[in-house]
N, C-alpha and C positions, 0 to 999 in steps of 0.2 A: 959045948960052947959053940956059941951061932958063929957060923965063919960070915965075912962079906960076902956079898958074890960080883963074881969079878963078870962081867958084862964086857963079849968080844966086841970088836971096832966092827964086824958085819952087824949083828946084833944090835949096836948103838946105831948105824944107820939104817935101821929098819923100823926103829921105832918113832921118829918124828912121822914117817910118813903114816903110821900105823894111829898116829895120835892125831891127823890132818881128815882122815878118812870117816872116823868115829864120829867128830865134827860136824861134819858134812852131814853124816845119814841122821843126825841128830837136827840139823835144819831143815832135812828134806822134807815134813810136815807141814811146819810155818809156810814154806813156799809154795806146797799145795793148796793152803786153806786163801793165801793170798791169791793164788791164779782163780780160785774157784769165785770169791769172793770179787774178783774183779770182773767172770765170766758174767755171775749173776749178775753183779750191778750195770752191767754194760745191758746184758737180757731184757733187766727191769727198766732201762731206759730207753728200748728199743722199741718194748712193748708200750710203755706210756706215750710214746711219741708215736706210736702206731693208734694209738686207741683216742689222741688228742690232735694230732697233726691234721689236717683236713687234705684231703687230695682231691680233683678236679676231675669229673668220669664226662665221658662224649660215647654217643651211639657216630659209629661208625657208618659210610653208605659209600657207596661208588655211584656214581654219575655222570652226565654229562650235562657242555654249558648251553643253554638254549636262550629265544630271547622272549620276552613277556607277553606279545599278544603274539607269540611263534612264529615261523615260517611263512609267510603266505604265500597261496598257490594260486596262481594269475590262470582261467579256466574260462570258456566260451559259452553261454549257456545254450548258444544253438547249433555253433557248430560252424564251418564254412571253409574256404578255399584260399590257402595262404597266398597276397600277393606282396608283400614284401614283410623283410624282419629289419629290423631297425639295431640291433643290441646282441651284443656278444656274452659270451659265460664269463663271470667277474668283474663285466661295466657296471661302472657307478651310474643310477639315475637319476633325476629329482622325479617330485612327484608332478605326476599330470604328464611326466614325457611320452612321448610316442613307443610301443615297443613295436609294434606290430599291425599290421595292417590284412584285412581278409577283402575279398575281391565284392564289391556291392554294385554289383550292377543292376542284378535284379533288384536288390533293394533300394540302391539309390533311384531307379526309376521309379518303385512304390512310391517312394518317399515325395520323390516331386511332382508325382501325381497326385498324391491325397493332397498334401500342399497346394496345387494348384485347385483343385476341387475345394477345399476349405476358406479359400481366399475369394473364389465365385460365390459360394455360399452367404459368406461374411457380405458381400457387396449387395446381394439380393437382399438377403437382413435389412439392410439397410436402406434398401431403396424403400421393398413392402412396407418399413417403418414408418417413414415417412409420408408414402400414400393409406396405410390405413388412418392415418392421424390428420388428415389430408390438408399435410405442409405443402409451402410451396417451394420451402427449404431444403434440399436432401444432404444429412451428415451421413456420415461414413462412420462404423469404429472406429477406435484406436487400434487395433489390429494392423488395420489397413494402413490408415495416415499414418502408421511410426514407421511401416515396413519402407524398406530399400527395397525390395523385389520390385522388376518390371511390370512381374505378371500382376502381382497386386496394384500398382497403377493404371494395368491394361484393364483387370477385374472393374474398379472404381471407375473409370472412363466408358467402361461400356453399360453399364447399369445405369450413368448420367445421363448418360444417350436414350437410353429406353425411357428414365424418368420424365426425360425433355415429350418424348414422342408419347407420352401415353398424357402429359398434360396439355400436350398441343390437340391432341385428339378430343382428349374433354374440355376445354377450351374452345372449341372447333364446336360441339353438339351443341353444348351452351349458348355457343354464338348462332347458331342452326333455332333453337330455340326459342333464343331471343326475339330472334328477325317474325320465327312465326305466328309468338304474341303479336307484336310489333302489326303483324300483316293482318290479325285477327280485329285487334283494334282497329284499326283504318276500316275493313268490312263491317263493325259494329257504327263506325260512327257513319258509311255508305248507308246501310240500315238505316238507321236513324235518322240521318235526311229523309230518304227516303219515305219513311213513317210519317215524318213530320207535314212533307208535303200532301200525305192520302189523306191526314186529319185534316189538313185545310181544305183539300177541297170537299170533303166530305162535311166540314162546318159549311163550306159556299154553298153545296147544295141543297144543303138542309131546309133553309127558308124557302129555295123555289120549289120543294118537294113540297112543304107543307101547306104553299099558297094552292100549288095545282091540286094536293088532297082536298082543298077547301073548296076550290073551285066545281070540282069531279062530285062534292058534297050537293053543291047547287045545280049539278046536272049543265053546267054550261063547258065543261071539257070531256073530253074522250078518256074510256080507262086507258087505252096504252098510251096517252102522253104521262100519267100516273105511271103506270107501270115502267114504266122506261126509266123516271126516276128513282122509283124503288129500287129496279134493277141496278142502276149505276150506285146507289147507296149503298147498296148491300155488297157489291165489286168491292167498294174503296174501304167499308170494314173487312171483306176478305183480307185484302190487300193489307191491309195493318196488321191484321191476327199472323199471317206468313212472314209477314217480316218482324215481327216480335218473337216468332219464331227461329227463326233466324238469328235473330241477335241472340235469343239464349242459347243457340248451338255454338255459335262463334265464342261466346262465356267461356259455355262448358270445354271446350278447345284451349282457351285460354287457360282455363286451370287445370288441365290434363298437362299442358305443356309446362303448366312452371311447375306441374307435381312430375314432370318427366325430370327435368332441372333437378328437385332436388333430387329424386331418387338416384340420379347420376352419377353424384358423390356418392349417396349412403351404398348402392350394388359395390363402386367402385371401393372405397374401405372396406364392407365387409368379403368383397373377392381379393383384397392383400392382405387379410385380417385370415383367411380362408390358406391362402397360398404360404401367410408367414407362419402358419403355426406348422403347415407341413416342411419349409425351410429350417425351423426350429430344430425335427425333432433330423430332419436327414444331415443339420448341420453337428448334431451332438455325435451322431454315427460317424463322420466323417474324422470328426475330431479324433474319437477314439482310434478310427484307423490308421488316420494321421501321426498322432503319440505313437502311436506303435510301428507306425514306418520309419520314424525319425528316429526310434531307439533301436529298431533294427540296424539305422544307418551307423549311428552313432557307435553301437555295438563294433559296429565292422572295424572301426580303430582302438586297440585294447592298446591301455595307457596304465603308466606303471601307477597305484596305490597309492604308494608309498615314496620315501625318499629312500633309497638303499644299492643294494645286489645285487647283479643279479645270480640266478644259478641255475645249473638242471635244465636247462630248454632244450625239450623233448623233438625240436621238428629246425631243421634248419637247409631248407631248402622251398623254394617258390614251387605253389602247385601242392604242397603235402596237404591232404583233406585233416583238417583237424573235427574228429568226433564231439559231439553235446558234451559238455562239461568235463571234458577230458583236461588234464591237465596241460598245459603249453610252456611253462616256465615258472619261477621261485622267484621270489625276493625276499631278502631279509632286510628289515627296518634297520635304519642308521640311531633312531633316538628309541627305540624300544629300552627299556631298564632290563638290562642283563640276568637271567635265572640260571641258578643250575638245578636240573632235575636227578633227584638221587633216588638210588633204592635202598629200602630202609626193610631191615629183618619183621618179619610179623614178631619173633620173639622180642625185640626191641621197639615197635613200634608204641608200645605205652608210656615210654619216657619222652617220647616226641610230642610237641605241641607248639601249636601257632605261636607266634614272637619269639621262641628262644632265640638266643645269638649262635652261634656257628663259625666254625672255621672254615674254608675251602684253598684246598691245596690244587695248582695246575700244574704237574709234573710233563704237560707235553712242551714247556718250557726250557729252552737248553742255556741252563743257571748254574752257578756256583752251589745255590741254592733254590731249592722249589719256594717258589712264591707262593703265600699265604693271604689269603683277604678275608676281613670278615664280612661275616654276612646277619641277614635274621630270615628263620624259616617263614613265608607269609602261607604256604597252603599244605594240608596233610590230608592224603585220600582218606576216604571214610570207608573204603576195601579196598583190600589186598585184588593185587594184578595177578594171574596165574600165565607162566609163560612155560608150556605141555614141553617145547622143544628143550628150552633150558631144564629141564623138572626143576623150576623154580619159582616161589613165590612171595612177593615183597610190597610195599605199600611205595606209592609214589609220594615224593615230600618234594616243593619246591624251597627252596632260598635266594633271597634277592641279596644282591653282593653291591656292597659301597662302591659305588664311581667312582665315587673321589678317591680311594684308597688305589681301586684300578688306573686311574691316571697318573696317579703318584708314580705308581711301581711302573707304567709303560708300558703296562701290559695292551696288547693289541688281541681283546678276546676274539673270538668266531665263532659261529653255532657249531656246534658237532664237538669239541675242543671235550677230552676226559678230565675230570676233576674229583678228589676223592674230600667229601666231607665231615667234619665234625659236628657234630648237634651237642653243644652244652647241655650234661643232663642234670648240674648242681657239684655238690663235695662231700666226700664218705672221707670216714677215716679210712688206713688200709687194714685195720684190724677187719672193718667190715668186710672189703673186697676178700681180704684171707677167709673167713670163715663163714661167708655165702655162703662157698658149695658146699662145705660139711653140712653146715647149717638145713642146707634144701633138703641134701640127702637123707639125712636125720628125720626128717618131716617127711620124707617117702618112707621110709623104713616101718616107722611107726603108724602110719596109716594102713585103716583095715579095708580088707580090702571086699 
């Protein structure tokens, strides 16, 4: 017969907990498949959002801010002898100011000599012009009439003076000339009296000639009362044939003298028509020289560009020989459009390309936060820079950065100033970004080789 069993008070308290434990390891399954289940689904949503989400990728570049037509270097192209400097390192300029001055002595005297040689020249011009044309008017260029110069007044005044004296001279021949038509004429018309009076008596005698031949016929006169009148006949035609003579020498006098007349003019045109074309070619020489002494001179004062900065001036004392085309001092432009030039990886340089947008960060800024501007890339080398000393090699990429963004922020850029850029390359997922590299390597691996 089955007894009870009697179950001690240790015993009874051992078994609730023994029945709590059982429990438990009997739920411990469900709460695994729940964590697992929650792992995965979180996985599966991590992954989806990775493989759908779009993320934002930038080729990176370090750089610095420079400005669009760059630096420019203020340089002498010949060279010379400082006699003052006008400007300090960090004065503001406008443009056309004065920086500097080189000593032009020699040049300044070039200069006002070919000047004054170009202004005589110009005057002769002018005068020749007028006698080869044979005015009685003499102009001047404009050269001359606009100039303010004295010497070009003295030039024009004294060429007037020669023009006066070389038409008073042929004015003077002419009048010489004149007079000795003039003189010729009166001997032709002496002549010709004279003529007139041998014909007449040479008609008076003719009838007693030919009574007494009549008479000499009938033997009642002498031959030499005959002959006497022959002889006197034949005198008084002499005497007319000489002074017919005569007159046509005094003619031909006459027309030598008015062909002296004109030839007067025509010598005198063609010897300023002679003289102008050698003024011509000695005035185009002078010209040339002249340009080039005045820009000599002009040289000698170098005047800032631009409106800007200045920087870097290499010579700052009177008397420093500045060498050909050596540098003298910098300015940087006030309105130039701000660049910053960056270096870009040749392994990243194929995501880069003209217009992208850009970020530019200037950390020499002392901010709460580094200030950010955007920009857009406007140039991209077409090869890579090799720099031996760095062992390094990158492609230069410029980007033009918003103004108005830079005003906003108050930023106060400068050339030289570091700045690190972003180049927008587009949007991957990040599933992409994760398994690039496997991706590439996989494609090495399996590559023969």
């Amino acid at each position: 017969m089955n007894m009870p069993t009697t179950i001690s008070d240790p015993a009874r308290q051992l078994l609730p907990a023994f029945g709590e434990d059982g429990a438990d390891k009997a739920k411990a399954p469900v709460l695994l498949k729940r964590l697992l289940f929650t792992v995965g689904g979180l996985l599966i949503v991590l992954f989806v959002l990775a493989a759908v989400i779009p993320m934002g990728g930038a080729v990176i570049g370090g750089g610095a801010v420079g400005v669009e037509s760059r630096v420019k270097r203020i340089a002498h192209p010949t060279g010379g002898v400082i006699k003052a400097i006008y400007v300090r390192n960090g004065e503001h300029v406008k443009q056309g100011q004065l920086l500097m001055r080189l000593d032009d002595t020699v040049t300044g005297a070039d200069a006002t000599y070919s000047n004054l040689t170009v202004e005589q020249l110009l005057a002769q011009k002018g005068r020749l012009e007028a006698e080869r044309l044979g005015s009685g008017k003499l102009v001047f260029p404009p050269e001359l009439t606009n100039s303010a110069n004295p010497s070009a007044a003295k030039a024009m005044a004294d060429e007037a003076r020669l023009f006066s004296i070389r038409q008073t001279e042929e004015a003077g021949l002419r009048a010489q000339l004149a007079a000795r038509v003039l003189q010729y004429n009166e001997e032709i018309r002496g002549l010709e009296s004279q003529m007139a009076a041998l014909k007449q008596q040479r008609k008076l005698i003719e009838p007693e000639r030919q009574g007494v031949k009549d008479l000499w016929d009938k033997q009642l006169v002498t031959i030499n009362r005959l002959n006497q009148l022959e002889r006197t006949a034949v005198d008084l035609d002499g005497n007319v044939g000489s002074l017919q003579a005569q007159i046509a020498q005094a003619r031909a006098r006459i027309t030598e003298a008015q062909q002296q007349s004109i030839q007067l003019g025509q010598t005198r045109r063609v010897q300023a028509g002679t003289e102008l074309a050698q003024v011509n070619t000695a005035l185009n020489q002078q010209q040339l020289r002249s340009v080039a002494a005045s820009d000599q001179q002009d040289r000698s004062e170098i005047r800032a560009p631009y409106t800007g900065v200045i920087e870097k001036i290499a010579f700052a004392a009177m008397g420093d020989v500045v060498r050909p085309a050596e540098p003298i001092m910098e300015i940087v432009p006030d309105r130039d459009t701000f660049v910053v030039e960056a270096m870009i990886s040749p392994t990243d340089i194929d995501q880069v390309m003209k217009g992208q947008p850009a970020r530019v960060q200037f950390s020499s800024f002392n901010r709460p936060t580094t200030p950010e501007i955007l920009g857009r890339v406007t140039y991209v080398a077409t090869d890579r820079t090799e720099n031996p000393e760095a062992h390094q090699a990158y492609y230069m990429v410029r980007i033009e950065v918003d103004l108005a963004a830079v005003k906003k922020e108050g930023l106060a850029l400068r050339s030289g100033m570091p700045a690190e850029v972003f180049i927008e390359t587009g949007h991957r997922s990040m599933i992409s970004y994760l398994t690039k590299p496997f991706m590439d390597q996989f494609m090495r691996a399996f590559r023969d080789n």
